[in-house]
PDB file of the backbone (N, CA, C, O) and the ligand in Angstrom, with CONECT records:
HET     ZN  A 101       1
ATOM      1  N   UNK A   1      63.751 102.577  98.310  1.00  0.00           N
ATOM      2  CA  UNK A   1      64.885 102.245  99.183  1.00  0.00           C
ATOM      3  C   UNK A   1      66.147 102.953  98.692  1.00  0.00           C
ATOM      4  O   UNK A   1      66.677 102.655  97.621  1.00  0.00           O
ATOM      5  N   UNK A   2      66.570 103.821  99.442  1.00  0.00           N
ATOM      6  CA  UNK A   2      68.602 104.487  99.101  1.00  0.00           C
ATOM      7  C   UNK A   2      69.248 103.586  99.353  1.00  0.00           C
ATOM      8  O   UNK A   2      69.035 102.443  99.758  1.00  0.00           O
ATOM      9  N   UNK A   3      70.185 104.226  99.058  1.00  0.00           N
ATOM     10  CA  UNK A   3      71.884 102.510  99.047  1.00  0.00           C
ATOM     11  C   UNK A   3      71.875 102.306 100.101  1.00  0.00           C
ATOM     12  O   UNK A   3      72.104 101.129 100.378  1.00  0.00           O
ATOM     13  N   UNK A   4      71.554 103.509 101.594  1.00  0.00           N
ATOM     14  CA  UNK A   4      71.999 102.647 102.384  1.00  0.00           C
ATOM     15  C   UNK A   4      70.992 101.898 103.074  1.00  0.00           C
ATOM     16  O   UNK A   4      71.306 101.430 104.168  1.00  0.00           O
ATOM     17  N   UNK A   5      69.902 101.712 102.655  1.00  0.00           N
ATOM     18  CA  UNK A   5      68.882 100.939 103.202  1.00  0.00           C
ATOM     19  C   UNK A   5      69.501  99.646 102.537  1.00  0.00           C
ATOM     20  O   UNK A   5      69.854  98.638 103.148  1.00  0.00           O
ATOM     21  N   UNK A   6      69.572  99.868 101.107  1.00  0.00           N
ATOM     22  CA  UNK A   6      69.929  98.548 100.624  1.00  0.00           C
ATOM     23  C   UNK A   6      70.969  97.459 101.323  1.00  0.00           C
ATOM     24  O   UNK A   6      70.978  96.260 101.600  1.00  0.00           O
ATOM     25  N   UNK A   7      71.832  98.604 101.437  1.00  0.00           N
ATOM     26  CA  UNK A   7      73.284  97.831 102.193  1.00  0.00           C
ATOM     27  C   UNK A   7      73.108  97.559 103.601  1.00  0.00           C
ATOM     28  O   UNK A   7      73.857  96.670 104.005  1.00  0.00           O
ATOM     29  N   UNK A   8      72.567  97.913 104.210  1.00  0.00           N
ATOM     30  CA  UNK A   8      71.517  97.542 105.360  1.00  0.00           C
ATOM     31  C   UNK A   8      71.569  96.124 105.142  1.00  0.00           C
ATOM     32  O   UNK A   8      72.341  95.278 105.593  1.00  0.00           O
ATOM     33  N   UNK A   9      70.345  96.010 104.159  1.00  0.00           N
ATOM     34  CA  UNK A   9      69.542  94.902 103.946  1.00  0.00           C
ATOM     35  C   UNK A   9      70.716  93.679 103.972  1.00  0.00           C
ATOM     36  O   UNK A   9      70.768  92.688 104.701  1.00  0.00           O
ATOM     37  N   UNK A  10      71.696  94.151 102.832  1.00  0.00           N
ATOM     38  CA  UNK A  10      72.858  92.671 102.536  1.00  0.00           C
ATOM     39  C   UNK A  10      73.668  92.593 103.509  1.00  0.00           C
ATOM     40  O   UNK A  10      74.220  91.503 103.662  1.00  0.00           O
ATOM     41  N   UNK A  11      73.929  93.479 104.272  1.00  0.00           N
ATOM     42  CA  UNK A  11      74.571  92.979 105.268  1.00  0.00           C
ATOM     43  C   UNK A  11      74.184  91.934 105.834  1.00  0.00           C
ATOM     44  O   UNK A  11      74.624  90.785 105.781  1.00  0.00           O
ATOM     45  N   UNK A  12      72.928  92.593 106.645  1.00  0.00           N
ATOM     46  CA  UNK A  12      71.668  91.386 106.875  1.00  0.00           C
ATOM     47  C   UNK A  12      71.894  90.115 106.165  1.00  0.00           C
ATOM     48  O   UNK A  12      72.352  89.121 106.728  1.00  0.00           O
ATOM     49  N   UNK A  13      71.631  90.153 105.166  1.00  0.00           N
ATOM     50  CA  UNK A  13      71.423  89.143 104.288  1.00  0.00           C
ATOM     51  C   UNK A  13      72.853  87.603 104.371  1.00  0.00           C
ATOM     52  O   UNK A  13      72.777  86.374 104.392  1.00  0.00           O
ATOM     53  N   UNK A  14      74.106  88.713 104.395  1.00  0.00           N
ATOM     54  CA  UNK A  14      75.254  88.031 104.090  1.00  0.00           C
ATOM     55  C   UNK A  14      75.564  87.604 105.521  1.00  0.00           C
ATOM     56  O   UNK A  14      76.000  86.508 105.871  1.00  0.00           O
ATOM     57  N   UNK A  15      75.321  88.460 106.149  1.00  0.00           N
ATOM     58  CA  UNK A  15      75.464  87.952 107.832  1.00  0.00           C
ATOM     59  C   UNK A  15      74.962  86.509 108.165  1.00  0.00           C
ATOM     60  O   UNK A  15      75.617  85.695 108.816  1.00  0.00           O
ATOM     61  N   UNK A  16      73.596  86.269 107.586  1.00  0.00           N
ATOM     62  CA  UNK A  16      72.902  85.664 107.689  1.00  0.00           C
ATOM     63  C   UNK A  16      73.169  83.612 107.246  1.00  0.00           C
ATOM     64  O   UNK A  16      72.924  82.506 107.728  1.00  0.00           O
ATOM     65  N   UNK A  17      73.976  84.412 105.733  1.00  0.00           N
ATOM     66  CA  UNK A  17      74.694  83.549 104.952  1.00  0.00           C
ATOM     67  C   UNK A  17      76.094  82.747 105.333  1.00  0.00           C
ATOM     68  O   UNK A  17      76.691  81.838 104.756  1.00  0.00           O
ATOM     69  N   UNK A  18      76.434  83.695 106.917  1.00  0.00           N
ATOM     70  CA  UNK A  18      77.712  83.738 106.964  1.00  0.00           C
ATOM     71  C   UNK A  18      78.661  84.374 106.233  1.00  0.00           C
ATOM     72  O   UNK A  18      79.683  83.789 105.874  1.00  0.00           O
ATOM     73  N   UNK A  19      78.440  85.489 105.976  1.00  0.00           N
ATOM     74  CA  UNK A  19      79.851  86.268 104.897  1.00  0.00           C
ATOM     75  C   UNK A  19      79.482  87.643 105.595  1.00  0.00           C
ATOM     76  O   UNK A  19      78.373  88.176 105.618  1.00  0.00           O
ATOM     77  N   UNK A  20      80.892  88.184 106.268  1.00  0.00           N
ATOM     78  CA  UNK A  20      80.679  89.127 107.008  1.00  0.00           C
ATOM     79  C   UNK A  20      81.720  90.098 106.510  1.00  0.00           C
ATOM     80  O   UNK A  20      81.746  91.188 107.082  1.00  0.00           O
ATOM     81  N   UNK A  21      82.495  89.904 105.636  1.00  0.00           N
ATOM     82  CA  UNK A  21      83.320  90.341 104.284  1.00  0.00           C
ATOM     83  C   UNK A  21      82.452  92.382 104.032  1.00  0.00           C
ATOM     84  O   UNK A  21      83.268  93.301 104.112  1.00  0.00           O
ATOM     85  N   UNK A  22      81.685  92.575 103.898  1.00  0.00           N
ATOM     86  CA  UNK A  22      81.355  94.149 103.785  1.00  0.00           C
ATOM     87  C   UNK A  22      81.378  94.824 105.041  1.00  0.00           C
ATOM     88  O   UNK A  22      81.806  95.950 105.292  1.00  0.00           O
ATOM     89  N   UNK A  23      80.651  93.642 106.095  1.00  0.00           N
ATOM     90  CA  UNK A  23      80.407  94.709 106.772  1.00  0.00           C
ATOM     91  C   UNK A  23      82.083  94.813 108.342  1.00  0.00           C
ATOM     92  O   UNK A  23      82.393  95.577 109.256  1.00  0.00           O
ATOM     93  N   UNK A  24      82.508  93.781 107.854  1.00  0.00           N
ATOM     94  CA  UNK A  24      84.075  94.346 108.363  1.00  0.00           C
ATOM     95  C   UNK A  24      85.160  95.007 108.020  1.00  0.00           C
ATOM     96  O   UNK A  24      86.078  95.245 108.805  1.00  0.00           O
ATOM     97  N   UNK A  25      85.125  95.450 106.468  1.00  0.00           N
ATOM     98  CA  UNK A  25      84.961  96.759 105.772  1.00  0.00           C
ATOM     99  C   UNK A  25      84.824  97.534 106.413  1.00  0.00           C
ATOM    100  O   UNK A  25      85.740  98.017 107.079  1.00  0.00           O
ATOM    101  N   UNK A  26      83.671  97.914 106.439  1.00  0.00           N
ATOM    102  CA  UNK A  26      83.166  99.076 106.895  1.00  0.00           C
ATOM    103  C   UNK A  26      83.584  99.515 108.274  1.00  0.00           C
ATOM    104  O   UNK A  26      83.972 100.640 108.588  1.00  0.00           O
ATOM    105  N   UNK A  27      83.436  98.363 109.123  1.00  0.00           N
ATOM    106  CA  UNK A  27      83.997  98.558 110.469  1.00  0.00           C
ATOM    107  C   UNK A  27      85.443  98.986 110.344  1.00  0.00           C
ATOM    108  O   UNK A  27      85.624 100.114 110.804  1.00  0.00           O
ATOM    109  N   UNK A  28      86.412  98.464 109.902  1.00  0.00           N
ATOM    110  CA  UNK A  28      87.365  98.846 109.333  1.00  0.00           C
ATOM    111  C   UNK A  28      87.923 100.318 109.374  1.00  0.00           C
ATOM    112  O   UNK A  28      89.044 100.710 109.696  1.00  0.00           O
ATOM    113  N   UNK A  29      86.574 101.173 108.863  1.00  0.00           N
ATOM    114  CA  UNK A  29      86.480 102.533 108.471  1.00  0.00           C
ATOM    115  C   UNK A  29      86.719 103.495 109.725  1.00  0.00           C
ATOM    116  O   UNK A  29      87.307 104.575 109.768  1.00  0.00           O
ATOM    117  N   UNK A  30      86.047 102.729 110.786  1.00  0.00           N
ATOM    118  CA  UNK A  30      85.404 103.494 112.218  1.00  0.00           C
ATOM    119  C   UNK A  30      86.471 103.911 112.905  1.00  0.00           C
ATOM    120  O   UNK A  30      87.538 103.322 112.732  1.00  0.00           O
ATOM    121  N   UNK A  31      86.401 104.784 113.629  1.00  0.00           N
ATOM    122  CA  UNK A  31      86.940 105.129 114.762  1.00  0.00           C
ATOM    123  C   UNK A  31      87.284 104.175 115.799  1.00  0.00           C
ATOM    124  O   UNK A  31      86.552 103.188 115.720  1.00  0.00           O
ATOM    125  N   UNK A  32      88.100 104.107 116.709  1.00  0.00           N
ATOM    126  CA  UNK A  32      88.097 103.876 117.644  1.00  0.00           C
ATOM    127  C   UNK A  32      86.860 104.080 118.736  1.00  0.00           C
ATOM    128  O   UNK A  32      86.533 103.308 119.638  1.00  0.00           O
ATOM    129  N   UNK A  33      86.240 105.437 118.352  1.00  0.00           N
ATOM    130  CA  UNK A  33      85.728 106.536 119.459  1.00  0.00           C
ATOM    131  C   UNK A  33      84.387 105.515 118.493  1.00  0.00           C
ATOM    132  O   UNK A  33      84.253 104.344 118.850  1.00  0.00           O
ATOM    133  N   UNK A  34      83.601 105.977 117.479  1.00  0.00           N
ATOM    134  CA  UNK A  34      83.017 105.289 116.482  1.00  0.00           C
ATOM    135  C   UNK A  34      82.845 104.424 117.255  1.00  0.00           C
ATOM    136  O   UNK A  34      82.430 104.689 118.383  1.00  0.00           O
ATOM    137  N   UNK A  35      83.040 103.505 116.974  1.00  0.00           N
ATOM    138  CA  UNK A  35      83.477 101.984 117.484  1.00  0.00           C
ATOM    139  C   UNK A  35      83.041 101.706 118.707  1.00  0.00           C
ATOM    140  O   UNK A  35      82.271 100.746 118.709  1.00  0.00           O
ATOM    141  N   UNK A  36      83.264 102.236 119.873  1.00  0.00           N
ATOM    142  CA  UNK A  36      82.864 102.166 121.244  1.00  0.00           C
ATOM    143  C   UNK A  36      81.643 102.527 121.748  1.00  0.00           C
ATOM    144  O   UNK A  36      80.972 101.791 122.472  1.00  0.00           O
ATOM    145  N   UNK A  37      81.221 103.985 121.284  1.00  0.00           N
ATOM    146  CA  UNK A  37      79.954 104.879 121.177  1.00  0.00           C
ATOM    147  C   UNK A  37      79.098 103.766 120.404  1.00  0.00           C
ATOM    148  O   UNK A  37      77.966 103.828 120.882  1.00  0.00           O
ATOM    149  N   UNK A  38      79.137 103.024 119.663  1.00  0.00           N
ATOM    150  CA  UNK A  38      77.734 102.247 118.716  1.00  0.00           C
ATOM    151  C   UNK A  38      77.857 100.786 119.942  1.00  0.00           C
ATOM    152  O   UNK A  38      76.805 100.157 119.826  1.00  0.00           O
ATOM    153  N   UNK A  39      78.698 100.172 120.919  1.00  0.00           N
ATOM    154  CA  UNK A  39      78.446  99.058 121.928  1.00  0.00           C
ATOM    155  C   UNK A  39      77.620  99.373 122.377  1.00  0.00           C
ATOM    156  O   UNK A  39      77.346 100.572 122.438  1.00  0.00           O
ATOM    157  N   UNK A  40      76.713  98.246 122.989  1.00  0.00           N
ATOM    158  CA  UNK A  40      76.121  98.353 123.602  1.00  0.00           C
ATOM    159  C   UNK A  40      76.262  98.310 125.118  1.00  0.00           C
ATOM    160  O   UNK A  40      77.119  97.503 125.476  1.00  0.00           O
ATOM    161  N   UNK A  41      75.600  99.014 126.185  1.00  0.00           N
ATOM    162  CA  UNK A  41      76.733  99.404 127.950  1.00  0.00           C
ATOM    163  C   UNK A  41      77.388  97.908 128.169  1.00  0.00           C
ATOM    164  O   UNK A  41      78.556  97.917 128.558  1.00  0.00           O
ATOM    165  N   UNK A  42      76.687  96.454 127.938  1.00  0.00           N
ATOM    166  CA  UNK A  42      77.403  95.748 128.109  1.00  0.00           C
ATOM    167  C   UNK A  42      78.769  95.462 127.661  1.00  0.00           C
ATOM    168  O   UNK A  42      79.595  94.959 128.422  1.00  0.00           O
ATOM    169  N   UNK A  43      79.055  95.804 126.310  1.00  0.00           N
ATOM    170  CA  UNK A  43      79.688  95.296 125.374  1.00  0.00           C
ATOM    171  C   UNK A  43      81.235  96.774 125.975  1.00  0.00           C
ATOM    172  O   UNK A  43      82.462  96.820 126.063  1.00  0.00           O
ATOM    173  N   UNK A  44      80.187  97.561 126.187  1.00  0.00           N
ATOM    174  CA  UNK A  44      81.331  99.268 126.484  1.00  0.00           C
ATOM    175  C   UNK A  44      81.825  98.847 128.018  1.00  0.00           C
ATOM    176  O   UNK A  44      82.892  99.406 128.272  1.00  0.00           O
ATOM    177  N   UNK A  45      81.425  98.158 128.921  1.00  0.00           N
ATOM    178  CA  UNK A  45      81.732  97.475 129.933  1.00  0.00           C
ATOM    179  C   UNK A  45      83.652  96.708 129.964  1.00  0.00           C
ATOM    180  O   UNK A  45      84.783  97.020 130.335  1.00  0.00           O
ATOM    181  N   UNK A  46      82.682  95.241 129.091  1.00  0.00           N
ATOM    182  CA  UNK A  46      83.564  94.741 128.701  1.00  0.00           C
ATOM    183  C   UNK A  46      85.118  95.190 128.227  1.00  0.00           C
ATOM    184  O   UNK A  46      86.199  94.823 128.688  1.00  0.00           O
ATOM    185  N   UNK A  47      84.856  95.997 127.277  1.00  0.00           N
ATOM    186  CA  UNK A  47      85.865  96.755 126.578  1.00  0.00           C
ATOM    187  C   UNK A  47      86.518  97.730 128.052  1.00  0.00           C
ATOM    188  O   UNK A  47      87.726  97.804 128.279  1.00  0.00           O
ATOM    189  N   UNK A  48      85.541  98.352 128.852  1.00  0.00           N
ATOM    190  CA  UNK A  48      86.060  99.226 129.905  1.00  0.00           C
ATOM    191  C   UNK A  48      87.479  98.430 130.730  1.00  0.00           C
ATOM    192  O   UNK A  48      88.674  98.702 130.614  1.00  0.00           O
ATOM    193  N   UNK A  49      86.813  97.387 131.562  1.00  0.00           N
ATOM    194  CA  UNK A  49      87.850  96.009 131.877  1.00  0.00           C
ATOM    195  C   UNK A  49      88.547  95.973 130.875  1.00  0.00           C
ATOM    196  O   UNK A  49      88.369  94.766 130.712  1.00  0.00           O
ATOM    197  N   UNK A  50      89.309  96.289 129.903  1.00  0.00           N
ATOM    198  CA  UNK A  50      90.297  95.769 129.464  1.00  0.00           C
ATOM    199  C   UNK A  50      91.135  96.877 128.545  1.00  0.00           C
ATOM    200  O   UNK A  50      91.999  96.665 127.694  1.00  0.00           O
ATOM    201  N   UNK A  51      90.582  98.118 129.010  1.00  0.00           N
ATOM    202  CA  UNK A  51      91.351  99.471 128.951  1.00  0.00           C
ATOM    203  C   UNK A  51      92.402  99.852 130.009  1.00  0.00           C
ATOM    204  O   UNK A  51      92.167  99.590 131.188  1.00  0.00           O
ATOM    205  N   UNK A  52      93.291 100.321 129.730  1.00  0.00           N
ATOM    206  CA  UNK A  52      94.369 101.006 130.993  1.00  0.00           C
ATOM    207  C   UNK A  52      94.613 102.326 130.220  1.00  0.00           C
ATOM    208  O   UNK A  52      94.801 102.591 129.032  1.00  0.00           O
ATOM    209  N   UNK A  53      94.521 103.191 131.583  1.00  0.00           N
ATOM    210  CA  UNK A  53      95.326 104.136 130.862  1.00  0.00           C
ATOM    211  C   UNK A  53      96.792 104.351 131.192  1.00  0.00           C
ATOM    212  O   UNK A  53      97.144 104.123 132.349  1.00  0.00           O
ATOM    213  N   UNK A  54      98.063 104.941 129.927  1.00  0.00           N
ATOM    214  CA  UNK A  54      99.337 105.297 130.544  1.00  0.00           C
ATOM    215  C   UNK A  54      99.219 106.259 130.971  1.00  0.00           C
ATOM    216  O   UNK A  54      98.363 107.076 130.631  1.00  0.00           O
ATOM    217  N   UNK A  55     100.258 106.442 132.039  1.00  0.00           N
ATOM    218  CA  UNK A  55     100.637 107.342 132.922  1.00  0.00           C
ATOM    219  C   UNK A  55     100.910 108.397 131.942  1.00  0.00           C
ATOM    220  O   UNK A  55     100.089 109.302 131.791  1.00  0.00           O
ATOM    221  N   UNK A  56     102.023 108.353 131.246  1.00  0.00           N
ATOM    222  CA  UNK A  56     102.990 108.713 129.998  1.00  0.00           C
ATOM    223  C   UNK A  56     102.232 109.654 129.292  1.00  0.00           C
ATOM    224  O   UNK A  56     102.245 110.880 129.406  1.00  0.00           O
ATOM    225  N   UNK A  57     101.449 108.812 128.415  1.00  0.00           N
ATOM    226  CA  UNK A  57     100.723 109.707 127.412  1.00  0.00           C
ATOM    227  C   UNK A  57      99.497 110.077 127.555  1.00  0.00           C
ATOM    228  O   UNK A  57      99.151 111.136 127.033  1.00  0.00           O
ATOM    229  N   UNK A  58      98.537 109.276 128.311  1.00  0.00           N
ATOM    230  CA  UNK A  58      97.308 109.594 128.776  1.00  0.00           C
ATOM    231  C   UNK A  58      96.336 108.886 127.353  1.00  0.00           C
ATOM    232  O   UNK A  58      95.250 109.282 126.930  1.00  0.00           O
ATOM    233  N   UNK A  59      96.947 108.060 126.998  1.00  0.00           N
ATOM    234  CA  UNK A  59      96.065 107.232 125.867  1.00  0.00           C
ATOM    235  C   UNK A  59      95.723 105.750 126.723  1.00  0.00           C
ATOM    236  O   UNK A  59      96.321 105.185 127.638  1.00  0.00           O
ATOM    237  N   UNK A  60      94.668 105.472 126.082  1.00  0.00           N
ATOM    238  CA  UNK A  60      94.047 104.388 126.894  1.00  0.00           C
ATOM    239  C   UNK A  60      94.910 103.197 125.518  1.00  0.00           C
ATOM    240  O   UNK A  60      95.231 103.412 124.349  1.00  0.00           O
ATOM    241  N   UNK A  61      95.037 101.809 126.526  1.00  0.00           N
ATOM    242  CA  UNK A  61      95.576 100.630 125.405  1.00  0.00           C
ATOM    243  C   UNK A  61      94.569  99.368 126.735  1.00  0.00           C
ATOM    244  O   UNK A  61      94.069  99.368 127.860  1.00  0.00           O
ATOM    245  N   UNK A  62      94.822  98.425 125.466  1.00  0.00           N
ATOM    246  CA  UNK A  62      94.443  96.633 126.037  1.00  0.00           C
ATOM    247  C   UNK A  62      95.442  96.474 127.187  1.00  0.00           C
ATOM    248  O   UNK A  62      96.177  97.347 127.647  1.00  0.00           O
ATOM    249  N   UNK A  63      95.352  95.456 127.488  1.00  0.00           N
ATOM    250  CA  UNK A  63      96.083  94.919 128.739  1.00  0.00           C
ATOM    251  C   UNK A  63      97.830  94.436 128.085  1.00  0.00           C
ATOM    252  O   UNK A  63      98.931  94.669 128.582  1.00  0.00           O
ATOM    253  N   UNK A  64      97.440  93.670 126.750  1.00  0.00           N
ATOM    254  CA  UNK A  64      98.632  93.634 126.180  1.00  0.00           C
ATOM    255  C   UNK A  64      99.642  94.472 125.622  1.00  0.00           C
ATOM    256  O   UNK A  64     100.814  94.274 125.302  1.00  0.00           O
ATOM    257  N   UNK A  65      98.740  95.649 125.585  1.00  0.00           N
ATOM    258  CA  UNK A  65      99.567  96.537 125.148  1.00  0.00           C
ATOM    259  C   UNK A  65     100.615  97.681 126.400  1.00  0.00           C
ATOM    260  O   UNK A  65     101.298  98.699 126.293  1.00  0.00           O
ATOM    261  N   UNK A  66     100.263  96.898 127.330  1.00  0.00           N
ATOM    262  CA  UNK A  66     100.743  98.101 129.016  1.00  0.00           C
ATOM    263  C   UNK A  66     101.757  97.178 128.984  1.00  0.00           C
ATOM    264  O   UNK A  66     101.974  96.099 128.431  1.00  0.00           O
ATOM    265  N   UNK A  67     102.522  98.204 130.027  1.00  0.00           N
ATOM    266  CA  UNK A  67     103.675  97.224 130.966  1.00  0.00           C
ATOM    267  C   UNK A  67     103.627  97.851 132.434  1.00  0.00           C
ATOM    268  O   UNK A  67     103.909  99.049 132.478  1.00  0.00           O
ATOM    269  N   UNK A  68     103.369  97.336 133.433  1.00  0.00           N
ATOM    270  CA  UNK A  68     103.214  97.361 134.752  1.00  0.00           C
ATOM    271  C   UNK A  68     104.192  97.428 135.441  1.00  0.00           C
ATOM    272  O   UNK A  68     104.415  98.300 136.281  1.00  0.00           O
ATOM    273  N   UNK A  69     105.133  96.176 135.052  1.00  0.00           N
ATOM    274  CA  UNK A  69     106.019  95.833 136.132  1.00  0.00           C
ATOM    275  C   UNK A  69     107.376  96.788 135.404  1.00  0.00           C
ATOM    276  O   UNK A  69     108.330  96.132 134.985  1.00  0.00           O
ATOM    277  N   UNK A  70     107.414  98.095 135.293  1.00  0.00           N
ATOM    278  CA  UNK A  70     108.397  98.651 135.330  1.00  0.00           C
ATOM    279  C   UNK A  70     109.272  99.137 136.492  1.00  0.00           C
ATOM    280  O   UNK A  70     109.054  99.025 137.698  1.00  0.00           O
ATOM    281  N   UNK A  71     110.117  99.596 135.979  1.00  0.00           N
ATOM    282  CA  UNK A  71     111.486 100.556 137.402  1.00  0.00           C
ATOM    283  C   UNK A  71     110.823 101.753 137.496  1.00  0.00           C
ATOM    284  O   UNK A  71     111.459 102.618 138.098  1.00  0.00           O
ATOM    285  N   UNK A  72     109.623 102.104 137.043  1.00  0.00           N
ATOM    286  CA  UNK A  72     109.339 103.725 137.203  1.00  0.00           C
ATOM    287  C   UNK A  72     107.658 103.909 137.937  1.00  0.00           C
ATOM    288  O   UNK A  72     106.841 104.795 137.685  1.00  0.00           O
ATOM    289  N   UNK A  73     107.519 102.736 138.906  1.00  0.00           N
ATOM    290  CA  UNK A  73     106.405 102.652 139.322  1.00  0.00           C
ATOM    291  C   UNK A  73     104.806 103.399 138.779  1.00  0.00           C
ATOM    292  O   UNK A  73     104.035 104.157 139.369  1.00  0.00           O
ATOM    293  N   UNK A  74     104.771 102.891 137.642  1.00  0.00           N
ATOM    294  CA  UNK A  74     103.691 103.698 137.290  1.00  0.00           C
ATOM    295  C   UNK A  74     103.497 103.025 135.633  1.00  0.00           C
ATOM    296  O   UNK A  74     104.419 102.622 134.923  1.00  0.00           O
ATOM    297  N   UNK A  75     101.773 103.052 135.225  1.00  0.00           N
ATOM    298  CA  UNK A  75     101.413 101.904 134.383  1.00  0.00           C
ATOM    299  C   UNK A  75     102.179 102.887 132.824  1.00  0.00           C
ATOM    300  O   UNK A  75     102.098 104.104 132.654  1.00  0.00           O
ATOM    301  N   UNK A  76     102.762 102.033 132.044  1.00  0.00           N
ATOM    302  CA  UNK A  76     102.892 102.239 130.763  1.00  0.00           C
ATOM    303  C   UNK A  76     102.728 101.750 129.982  1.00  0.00           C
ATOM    304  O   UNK A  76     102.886 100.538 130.124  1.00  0.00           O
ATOM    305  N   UNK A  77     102.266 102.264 128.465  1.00  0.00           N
ATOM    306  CA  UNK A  77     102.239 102.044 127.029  1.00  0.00           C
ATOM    307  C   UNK A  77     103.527 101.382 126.911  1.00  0.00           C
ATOM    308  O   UNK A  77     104.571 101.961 127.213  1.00  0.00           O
ATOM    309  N   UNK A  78     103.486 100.003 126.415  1.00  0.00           N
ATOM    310  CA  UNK A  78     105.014  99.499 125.636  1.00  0.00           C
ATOM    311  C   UNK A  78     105.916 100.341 124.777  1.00  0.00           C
ATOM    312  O   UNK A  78     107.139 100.267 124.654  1.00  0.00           O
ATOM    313  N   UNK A  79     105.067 101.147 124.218  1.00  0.00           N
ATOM    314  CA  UNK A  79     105.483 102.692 123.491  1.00  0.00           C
ATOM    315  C   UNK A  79     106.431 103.452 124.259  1.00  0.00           C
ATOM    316  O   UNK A  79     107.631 103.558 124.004  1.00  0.00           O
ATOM    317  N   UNK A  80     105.556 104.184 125.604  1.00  0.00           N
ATOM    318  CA  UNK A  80     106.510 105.211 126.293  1.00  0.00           C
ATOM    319  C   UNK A  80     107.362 104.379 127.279  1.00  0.00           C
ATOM    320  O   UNK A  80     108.398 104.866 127.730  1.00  0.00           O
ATOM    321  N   UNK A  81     107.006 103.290 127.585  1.00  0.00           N
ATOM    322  CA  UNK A  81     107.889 102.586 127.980  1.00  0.00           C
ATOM    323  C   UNK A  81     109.315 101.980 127.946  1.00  0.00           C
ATOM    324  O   UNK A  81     110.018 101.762 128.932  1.00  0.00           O
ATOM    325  N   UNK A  82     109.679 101.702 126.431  1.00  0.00           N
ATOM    326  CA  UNK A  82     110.495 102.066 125.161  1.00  0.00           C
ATOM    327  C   UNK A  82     111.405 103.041 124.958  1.00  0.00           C
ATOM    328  O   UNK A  82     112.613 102.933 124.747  1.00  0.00           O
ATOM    329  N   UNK A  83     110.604 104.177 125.055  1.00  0.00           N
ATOM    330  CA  UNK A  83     111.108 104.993 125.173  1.00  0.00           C
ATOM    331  C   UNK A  83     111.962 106.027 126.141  1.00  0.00           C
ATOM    332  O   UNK A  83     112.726 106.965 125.914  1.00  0.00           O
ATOM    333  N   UNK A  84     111.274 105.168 127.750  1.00  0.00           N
ATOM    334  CA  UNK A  84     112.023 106.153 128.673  1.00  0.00           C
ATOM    335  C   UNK A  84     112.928 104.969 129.215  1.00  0.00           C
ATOM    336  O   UNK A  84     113.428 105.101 130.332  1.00  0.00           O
ATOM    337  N   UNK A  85     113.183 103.724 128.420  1.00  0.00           N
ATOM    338  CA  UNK A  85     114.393 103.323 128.688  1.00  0.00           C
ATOM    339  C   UNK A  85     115.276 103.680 127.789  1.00  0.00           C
ATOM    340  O   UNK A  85     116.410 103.678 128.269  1.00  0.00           O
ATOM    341  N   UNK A  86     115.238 103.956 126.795  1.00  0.00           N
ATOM    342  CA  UNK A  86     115.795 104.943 126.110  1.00  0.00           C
ATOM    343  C   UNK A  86     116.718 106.463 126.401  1.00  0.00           C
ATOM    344  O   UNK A  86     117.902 106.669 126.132  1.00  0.00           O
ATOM    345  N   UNK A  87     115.915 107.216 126.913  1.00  0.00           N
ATOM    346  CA  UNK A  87     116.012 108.360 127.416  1.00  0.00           C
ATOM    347  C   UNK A  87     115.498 108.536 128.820  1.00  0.00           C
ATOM    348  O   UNK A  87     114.434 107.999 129.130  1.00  0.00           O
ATOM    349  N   UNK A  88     116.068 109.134 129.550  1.00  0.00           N
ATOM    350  CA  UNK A  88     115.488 109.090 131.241  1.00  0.00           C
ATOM    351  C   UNK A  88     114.208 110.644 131.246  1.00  0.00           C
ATOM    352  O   UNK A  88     113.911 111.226 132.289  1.00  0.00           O
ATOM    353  N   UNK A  89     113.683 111.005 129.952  1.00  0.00           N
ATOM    354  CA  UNK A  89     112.931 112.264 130.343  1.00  0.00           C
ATOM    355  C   UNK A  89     111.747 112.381 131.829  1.00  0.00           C
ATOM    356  O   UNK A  89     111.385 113.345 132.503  1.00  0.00           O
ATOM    357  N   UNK A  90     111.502 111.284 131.871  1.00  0.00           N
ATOM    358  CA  UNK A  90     110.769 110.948 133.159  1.00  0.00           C
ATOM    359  C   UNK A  90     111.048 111.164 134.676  1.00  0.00           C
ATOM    360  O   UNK A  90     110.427 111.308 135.730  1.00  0.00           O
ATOM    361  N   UNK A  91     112.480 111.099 134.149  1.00  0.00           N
ATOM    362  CA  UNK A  91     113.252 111.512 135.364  1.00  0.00           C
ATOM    363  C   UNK A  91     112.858 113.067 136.337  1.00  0.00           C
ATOM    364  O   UNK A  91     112.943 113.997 135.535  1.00  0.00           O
ATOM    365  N   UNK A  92     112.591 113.439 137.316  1.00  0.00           N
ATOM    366  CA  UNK A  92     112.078 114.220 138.395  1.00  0.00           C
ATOM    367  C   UNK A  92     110.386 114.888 137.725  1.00  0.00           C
ATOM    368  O   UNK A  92     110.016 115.996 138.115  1.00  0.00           O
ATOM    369  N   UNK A  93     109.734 114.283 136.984  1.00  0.00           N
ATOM    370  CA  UNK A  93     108.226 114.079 136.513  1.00  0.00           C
ATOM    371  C   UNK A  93     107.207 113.480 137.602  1.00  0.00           C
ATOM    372  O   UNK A  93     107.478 112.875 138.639  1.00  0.00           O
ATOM    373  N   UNK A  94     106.309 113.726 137.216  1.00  0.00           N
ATOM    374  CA  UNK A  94     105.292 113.491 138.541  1.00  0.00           C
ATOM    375  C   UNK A  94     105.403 112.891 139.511  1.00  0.00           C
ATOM    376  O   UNK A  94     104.492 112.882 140.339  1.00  0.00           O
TER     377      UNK A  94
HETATM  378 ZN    ZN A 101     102.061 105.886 126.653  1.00  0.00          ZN2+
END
């Protein structure tokens, strides 16, 4: 058996025990992209429902992380959102 069979195994093991302490670690480590690619279609579903993308930057966020009901008709990141009350660069943009 290599380490990572082993660590396999305790995950298993600790999972099992209730101690999920390594292997959220590890998750920890992952990607975003990582992260999504290993769901399963249900689970990549789920997660789909509760993606938006901004207009702004073209990065996908949670639902908590958008703001909708802006003055600039169009979905944003709390980020660029922030920011173009800030600065009007948005101004004569798509
Ligand atoms: Zn944005």
């Amino acid at each position: 058996m290599n380490s990572r069979d082993l660590l396999e195994k305790q995950i298993i093991d600790d999972a099992n025990n209730g101690d999920t302490t390594v292997l959220a670690e590890l998750l920890e480590r992952l990607s975003d992209e990582e992260i999504f690619n290993a769901l399963s279609d249900e689970n990549q579903e789920k997660v789909n429902e509760n993606r938006f993308i901004c207009e702004k930057c073209g990065e996908f966020f949670p639902r908590e992380e958008m703001v909708f009901d802006n003055d600039y008709d169009c979905d944003l990141c709390k980020g660029c959102n922030s920011a173009i009350q800030h600065n009007s660069f948005m101004t004569g943009g798509k």
